[in-house]
N, C-alpha and C positions, 0 to 999 in steps of 0.2 A: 888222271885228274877227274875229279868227280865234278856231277852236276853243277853244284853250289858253283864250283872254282871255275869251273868254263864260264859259266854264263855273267859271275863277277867281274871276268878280264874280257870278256869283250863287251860288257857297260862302259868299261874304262877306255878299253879301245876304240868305242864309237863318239867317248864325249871327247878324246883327242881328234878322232877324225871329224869330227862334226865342228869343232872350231879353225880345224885348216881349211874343210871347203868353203865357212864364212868367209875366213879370211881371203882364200881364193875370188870369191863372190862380188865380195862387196868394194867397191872403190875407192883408191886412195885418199878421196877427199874427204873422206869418215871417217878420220883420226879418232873420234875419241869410239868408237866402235870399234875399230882395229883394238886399241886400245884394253875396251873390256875383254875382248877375246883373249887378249893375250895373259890377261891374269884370270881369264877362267881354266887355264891348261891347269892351276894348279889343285882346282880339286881332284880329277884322275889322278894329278903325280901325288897328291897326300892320302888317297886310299888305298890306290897299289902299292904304297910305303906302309901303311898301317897294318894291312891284309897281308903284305909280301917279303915284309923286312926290306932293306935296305939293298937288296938285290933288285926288288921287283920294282922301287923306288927310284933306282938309277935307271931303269929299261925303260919306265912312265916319261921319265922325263928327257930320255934322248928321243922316243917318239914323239914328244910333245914340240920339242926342236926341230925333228925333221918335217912335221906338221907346220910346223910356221914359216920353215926355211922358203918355202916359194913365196910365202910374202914379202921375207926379209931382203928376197932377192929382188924384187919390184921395187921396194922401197928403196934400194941402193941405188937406182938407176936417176929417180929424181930428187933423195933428199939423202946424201950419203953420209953425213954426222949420224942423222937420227938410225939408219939401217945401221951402222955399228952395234948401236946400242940394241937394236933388237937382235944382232946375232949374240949378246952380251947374256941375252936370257937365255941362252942353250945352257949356259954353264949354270947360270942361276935354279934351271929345271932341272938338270943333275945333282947338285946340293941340296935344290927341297927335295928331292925324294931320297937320300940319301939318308940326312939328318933324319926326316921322319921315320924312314924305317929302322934308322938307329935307336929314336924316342921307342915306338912303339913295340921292338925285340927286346929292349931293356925291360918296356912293362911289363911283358907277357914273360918274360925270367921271375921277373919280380911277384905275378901274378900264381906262375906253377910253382914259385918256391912256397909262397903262401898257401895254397891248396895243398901241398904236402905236408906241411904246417900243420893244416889244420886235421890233417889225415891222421898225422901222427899223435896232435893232441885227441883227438877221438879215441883213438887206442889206447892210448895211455890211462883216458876217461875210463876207459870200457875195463882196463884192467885195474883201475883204482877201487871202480865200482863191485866190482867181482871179488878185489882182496877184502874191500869192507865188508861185501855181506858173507862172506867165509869170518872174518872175524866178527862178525854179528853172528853166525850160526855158531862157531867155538865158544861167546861169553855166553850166549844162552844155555850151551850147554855143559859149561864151568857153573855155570849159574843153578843150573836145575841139577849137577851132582854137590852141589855144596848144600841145598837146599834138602836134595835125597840124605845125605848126610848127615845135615842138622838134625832133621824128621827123629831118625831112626836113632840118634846121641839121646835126645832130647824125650824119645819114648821110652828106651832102655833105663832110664833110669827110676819113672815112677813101674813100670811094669815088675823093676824088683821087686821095690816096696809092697805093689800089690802080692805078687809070689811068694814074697817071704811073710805077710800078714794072713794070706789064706793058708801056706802049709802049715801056722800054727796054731789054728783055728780048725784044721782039718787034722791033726793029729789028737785035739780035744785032751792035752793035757796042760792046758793052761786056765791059771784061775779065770775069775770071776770080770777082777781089771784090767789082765793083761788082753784078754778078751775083747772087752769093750776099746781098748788102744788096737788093737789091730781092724776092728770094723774102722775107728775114727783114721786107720792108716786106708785104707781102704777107698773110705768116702773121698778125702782129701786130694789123694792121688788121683781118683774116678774125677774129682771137680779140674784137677791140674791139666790131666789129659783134655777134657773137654773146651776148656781155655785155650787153651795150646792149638789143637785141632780148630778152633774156629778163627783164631788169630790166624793159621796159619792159609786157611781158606781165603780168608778177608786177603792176606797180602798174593797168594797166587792166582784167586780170582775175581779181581776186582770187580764191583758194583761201577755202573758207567755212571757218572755222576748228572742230576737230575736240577739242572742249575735253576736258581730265582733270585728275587733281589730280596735281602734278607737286612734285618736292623742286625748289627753285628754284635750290640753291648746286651741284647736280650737272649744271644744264644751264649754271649759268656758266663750272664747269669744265672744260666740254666743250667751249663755244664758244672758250674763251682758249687751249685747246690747239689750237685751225682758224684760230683768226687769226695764232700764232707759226709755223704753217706753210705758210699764205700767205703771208707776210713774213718770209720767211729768208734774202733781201738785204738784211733792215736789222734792228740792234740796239738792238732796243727791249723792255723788261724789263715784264712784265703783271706785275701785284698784285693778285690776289684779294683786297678786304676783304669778309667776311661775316659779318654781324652772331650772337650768339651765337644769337637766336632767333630766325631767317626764317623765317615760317610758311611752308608747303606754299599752290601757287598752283593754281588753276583756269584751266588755258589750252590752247591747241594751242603743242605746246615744238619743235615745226618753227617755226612762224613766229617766237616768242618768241627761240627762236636763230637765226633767219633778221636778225631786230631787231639784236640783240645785237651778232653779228657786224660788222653795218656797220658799228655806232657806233663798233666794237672799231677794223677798219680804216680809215675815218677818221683815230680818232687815232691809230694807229701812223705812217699817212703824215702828220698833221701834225707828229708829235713829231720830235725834233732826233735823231741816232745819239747810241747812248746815252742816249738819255729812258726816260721811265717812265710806263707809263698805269696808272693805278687802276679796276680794274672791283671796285667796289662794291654790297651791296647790304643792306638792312635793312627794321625794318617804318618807316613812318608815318602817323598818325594814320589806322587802317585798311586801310590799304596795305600794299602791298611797293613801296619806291623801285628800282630798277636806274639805277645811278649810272655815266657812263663819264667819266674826266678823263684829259687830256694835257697836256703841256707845252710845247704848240709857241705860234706866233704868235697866235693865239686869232683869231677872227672880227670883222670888223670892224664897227662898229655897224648903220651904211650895212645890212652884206647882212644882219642878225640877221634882219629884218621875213620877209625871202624865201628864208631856207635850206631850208625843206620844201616850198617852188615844184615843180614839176616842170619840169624840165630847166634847172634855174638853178644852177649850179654857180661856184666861183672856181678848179677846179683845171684844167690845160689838157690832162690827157688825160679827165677827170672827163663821165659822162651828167648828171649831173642829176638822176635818178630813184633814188640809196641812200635818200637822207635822206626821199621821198616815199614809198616804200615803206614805211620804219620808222614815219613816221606816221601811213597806213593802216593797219598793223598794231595799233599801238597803241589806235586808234579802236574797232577792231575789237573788241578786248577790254573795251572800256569804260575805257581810262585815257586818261592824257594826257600828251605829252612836253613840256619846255620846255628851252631853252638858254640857258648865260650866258656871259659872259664874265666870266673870274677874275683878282681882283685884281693877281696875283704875275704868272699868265702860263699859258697853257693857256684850253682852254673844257672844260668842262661837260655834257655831257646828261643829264637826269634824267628816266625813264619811272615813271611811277606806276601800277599795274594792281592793279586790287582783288582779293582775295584769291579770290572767289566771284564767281563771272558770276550778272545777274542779281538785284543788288545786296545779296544775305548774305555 
């Protein structure tokens, strides 16, 4: 028996014997003093029950009994109804420590089965934890060979054009035109790479974005004027919709018009000469929507699941990396884009981006 438990059971043991010598002590004519003694026996027998189980509960409380017994006996001698009654509490003092060490072995079952519990959800935690970031390190690195992959698809293919434009320019027996077509195969491909490579930059290494509160119809403005001057080989008519009340947004209005812009050309190259894109925008429940629509042949179901893929593209001079870029961006700010395909004819993007970064 260790320290603790000695010096526990003889507290117990001295506040049992401390209420027999009162009651020894003090005179019969102090009933209600007898009295308190005799229901102070049951704090000993309700600790030793709590502390000792149900064992240690019945042991409290036969001591507790044989502590009173010399009282119980005096009182027989001049008031023999009521000394019944106080041998009646021996058995009473048996049953309170009984019960309670019954109560308090059931908590303490109930208590270690819980602590195992919670043992066991910890482990479980710990091994949830561990298979996530194992499959966080595998999608990173599905990630980064689909990506290695794309790269190298996606270079292979102007690097021919360069190849086969400089060996016929390096053999010098090609005319005068065929010549100048292979410089212009040259340049095109040298500008295609360099697109490519800085798209592909912008989506693996993100700019941390530089937030402020920005008027949101003054950068859509802005952008619809860089996309009609990208696109002044085709005629295609932008429509600002802006709702009466667009709040002011908290964002970096580089990237925001970095976003914008693809969505813009996109749909200029999908719309037909003579189309119409709608850049829209409004609040929604909390929001600001930034809305792009076109009226070309719209997306077809099949690619909806993988248009923000990286390097998954349906257009044949197309990287693959606009539409992933836009939806890192978006991420970045805390919104989220989705695309549809619209009834009549055209597709849809919709960027949702919260007013306040941070979520005010």
């Amino acid at each position: 028996m260790d320290k603790t438990l000695r010096l526990r059971w003889i507290a117990i043991l001295a506040a049992i014997l401390f209420c027999g010598l009162l009651h020894m002590a003090l005179p019969l004519t102090l009933a209600h003093w007898h009295n308190v003694l005799q229901h102070l026996y049951y704090l000993p027998i309700v600790v030793a029950g709590m502390y000792y189980g149900w064992r240690g509960g019945l042991f409290a409380g036969l001591l507790a009994g044989i502590s009173s017994l010399p009282y119980s006996l005096r009182l027989l001698a001049v008031m023999q109804p009521y000394a019944a009654d106080q041998l009646l509490d021996i058995v009473i003092f048996c049953g309170a420590g009984v019960f309670t060490g019954l109560l308090a072995q059931r908590e303490r079952e109930h208590r270690i089965n819980m602590e195992r519990t919670a043992a066991r959800l910890t482990e479980v935690y710990a091994e949830l934890q561990n298979s996530f970031e194992q499959v966080k390190r595998a999608e990173r690195l599905s990630a980064l060979g689909q990506l290695s992959a794309g790269l190298a698809h996606e270079i292979r293919n102007p690097l021919a054009s360069v190849a086969g434009a400089a060996g016929l320019l390096q053999r010098g027996q090609a005319s005068e035109q065929r010549r100048n077509e292979c410089v212009g195969i040259i340049l095109r491909e040298c500008e295609r790479l360099n697109r490519m490579l800085s798209q592909f930059l912008d989506f693996a290494r993100p700019r941390k974005p530089q937030y402020q509160i920005v008027e949101l119809t003054r950068v859509l403005d802005a952008v619809a004027g860089l996309a009609l001057h990208a696109v002044r080989d085709k005629a295609v008519r932008i429509r600002l919709e802006a709702a009466v009340e667009v709040p002011n947004v908290e964002c970096d209005p580089e990237h925001i018009q970095q976003a914008v812009l693809n969505l813009l050309l996109n749909a200029i190259h999908a719309s037909p000469e003579n189309g119409e894109v709608v850049l829209a925008a409004r609040a929604e429940n909390g929001r600001v929507c930034v809305e792009v629509r076109d009226e070309g042949p719209g997306i077809a179901a099949a690619d909806m699941d993988r248009i923000f893929d990286p390097f998954y593209t349906t257009k044949e001079n197309g990287t693959g990396l606009g539409l992933s870029v836009v939806h890192q961006i978006v991420q970045q700010h805390g919104g989220s884009i989705t695309a549809r395909r619209l009834a009549h004819k055209g597709t849809s993007f919709q960027m949702l981006l919260p007013c306040r970064q941070g979520g005010g």
